[in-house]
C-alpha positions in Angstrom: -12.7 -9.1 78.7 -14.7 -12.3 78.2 -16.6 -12.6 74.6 -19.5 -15.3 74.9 -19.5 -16.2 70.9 -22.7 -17.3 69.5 -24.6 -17.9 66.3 -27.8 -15.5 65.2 -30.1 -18.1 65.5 -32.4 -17.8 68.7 -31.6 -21.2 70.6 -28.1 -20.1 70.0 -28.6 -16.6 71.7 -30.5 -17.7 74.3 -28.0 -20.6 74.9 -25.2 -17.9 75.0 -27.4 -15.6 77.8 -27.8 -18.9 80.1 -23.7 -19.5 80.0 -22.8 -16.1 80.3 -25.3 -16.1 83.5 -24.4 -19.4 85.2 -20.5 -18.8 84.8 -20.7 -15.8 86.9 -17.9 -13.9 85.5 -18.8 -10.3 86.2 -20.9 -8.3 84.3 -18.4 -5.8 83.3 -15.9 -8.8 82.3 -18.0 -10.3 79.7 -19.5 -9.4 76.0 -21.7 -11.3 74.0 -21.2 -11.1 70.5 -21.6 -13.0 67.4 -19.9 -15.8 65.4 -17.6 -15.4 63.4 -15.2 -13.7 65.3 -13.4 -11.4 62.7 -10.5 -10.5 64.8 -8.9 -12.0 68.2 -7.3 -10.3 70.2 -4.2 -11.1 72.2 -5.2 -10.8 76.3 -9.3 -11.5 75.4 -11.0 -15.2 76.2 -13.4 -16.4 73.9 -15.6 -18.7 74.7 -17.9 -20.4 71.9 -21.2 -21.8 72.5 -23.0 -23.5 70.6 -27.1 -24.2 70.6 -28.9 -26.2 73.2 -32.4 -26.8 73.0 -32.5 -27.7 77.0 -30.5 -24.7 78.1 -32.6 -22.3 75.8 -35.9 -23.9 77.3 -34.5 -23.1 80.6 -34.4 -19.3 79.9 -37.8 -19.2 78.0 -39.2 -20.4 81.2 -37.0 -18.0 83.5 -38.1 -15.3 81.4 -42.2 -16.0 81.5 -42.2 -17.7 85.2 -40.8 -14.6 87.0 -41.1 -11.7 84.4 -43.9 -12.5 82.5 -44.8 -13.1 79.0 -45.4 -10.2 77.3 -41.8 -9.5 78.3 -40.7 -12.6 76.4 -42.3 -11.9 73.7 -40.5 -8.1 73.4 -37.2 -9.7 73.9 -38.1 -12.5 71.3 -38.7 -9.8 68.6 -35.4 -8.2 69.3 -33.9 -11.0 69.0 -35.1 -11.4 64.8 -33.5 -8.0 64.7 -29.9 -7.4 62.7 -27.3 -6.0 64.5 -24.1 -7.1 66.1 -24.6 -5.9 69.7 -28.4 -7.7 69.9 -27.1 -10.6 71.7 -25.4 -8.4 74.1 -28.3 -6.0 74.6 -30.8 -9.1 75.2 -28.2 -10.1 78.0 -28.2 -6.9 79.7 -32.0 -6.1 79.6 -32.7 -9.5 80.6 -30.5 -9.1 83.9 -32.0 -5.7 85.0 -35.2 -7.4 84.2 -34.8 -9.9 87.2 -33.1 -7.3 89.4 -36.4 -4.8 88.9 -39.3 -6.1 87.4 -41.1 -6.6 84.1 -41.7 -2.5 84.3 -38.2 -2.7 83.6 -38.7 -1.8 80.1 -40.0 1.7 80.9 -36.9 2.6 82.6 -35.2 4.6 79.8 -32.1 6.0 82.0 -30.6 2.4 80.8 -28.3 3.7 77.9 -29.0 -0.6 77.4 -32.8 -0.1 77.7 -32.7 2.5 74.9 -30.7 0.9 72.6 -33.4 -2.4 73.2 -36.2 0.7 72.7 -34.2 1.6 69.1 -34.2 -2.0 68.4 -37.7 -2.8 69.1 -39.0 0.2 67.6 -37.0 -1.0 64.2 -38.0 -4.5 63.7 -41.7 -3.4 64.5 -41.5 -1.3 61.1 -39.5 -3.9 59.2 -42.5 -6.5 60.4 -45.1 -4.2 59.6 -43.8 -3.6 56.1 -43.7 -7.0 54.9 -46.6 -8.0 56.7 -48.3 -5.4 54.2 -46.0 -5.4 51.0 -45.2 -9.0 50.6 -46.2 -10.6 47.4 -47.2 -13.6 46.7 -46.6 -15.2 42.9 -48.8 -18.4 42.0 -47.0 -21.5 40.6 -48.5 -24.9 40.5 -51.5 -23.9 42.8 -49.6 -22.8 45.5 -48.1 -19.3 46.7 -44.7 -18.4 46.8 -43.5 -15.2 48.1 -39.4 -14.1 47.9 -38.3 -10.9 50.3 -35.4 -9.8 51.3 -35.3 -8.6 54.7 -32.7 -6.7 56.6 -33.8 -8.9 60.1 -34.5 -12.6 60.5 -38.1 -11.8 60.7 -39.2 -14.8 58.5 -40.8 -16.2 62.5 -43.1 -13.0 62.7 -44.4 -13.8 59.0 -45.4 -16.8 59.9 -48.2 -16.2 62.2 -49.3 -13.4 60.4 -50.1 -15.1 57.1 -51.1 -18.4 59.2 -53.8 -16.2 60.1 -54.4 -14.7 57.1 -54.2 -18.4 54.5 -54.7 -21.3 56.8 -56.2 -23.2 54.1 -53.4 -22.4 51.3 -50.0 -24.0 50.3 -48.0 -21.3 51.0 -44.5 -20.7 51.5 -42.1 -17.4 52.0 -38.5 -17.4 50.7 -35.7 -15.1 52.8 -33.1 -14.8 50.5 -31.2 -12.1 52.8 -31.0 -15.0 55.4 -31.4 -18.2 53.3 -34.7 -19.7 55.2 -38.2 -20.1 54.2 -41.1 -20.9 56.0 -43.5 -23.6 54.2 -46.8 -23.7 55.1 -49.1 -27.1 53.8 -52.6 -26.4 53.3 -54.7 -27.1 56.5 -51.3 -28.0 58.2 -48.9 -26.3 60.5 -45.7 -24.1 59.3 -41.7 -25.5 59.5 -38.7 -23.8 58.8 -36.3 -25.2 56.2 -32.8 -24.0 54.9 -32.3 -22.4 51.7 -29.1 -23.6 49.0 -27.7 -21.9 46.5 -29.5 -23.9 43.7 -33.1 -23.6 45.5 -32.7 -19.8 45.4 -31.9 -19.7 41.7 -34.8 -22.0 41.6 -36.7 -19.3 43.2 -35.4 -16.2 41.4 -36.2 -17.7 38.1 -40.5 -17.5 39.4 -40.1 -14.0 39.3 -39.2 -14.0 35.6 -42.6 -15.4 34.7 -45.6 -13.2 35.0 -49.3 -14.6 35.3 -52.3 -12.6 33.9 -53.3 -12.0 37.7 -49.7 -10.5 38.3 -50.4 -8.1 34.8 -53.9 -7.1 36.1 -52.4 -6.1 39.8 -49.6 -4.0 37.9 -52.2 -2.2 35.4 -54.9 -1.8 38.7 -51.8 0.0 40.4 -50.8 2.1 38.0 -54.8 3.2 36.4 -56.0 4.0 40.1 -53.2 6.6 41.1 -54.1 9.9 41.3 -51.5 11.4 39.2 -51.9 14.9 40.0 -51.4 13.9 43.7 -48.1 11.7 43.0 -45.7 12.5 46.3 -43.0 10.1 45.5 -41.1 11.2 49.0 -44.2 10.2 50.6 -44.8 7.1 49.3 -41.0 6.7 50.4 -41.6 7.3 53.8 -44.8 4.9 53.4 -43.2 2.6 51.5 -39.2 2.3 51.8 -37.4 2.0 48.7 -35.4 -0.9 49.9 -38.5 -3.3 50.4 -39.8 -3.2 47.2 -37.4 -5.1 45.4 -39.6 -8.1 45.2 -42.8 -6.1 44.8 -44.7 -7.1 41.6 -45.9 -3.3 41.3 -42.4 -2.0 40.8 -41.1 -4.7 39.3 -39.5 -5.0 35.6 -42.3 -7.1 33.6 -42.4 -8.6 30.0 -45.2 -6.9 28.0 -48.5 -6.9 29.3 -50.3 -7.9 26.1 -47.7 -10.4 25.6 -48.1 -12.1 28.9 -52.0 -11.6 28.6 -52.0 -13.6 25.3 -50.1 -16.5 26.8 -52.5 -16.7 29.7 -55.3 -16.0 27.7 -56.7 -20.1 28.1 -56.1 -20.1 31.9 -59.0 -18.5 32.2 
């Protein structure tokens, strides 16, 4: 077997796909899979590739010329997704994909066109979650929002909340990944890398709550309907495991207590 080693970022995946294509190898002889390797093995090639912003631009426009693309944009959402066979998948999909069409997708006698159904299906969720759920904490006259993802979906986020705050200083942390997206008001997006002492930085915003944070907390909690409180349906609604950065469900200092402290900002 021949592993095609890569990192998780996209350039590096779709580098990875374009080598594993042009070397010709055999499609049963090769894997693609992600760095690090944990464990060689003894009779196995590995071959590591690293990111090339001409290669990757050379499968982009494969992918839209003679598929189309909507179907780049399906594989470039599985692609944010977390799991180690993604890489692989993409790969696979992508080569019946130019042996039988865009409507390849459809096909679900693939065992690989299922799995890239599962994945897609997934990461559609996990963007629709935080798309809704993410929550933004004011500080200095800008917005800063920390999540915790399971997926690199930090891309996705960007364009929604583009959309939704062009005119704000906005940025999203992804402490899962250690990115963030930083958004200048009237400006475009960029992605920057996260260190260890920038995400302390961050985690120490959540400690302070503003009066707006306070009134969101007491809004949530006055408006529910306690006689029709379905915890395991707000679960299925709301999974447990995004809400960790939620300021609703968060640990606060006392409300009157933060209210006082605020009390001139207004």
């Amino acid at each position: 077997m021949i592993y095609y080693c890569c990192e998780k970022d996209w350039e590096s995946v779709l580098t990875c796909i374009y080598e594993a294509w042009t070397q010709k190898r055999g499609q049963a002889n090769i894997q693609l899979i992600f760095e690090p390797v944990v464990q060689y093995t003894l009779f196995d090639e590995y071959i590591h590739v690293k990111a090339d912003t001409a290669l990757a631009e050379k499968v982009v426009d494969a992918v839209n010329r003679k598929l189309s693309p909507q179907f780049y944009y399906e594989i470039a959402h599985v692609g944010m997704y977390e799991a180690p066979d993604v890489a692989d998948v993409l790969f696979r999909v992508l080569l019946l994909g130019f042996a039988y069409g865009p409507y390849v997708l459809e096909m679900v006698q693939y065992k690989d066109i299922m799995r890239f159904r599962e994945m897609r299906c997934s990461i559609g969720n996990e963007i629709s979650h935080f798309r809704e759920f993410t929550r933004f904490h004011e500080v200095n006259h800008r917005y800063v929002a920390i999540i915790e993802p399971r997926s690199r979906i930090i891309p996705a986020l960007a364009e929604v909340f583009l959309d939704r705050m062009p005119s704000e200083s906005w940025m999203i942390a992804d402490l899962t990944n250690r990115m963030a997206v930083v958004h200048p008001k009237d400006g475009f997006y960029q992605f920057v890398d996260l260190t260890a002492e920038e995400m302390e930085r961050l985690m120490e915003i959540e400690k302070n709550n503003d009066r707006m944070e306070v009134l969101w907390k007491i809004f949530f909690e006055t408006t529910a309907i306690q006689e029709r409180k379905n915890e395991r349906c707000q679960k299925n609604l709301y999974p447990i495991w995004t809400r960790k950065h939620a300021v609703e469900f968060m640990e606060m200092r006392t409300e009157k207590q933060t209210c006082c402290e605020n009390e001139n900002v207004l």
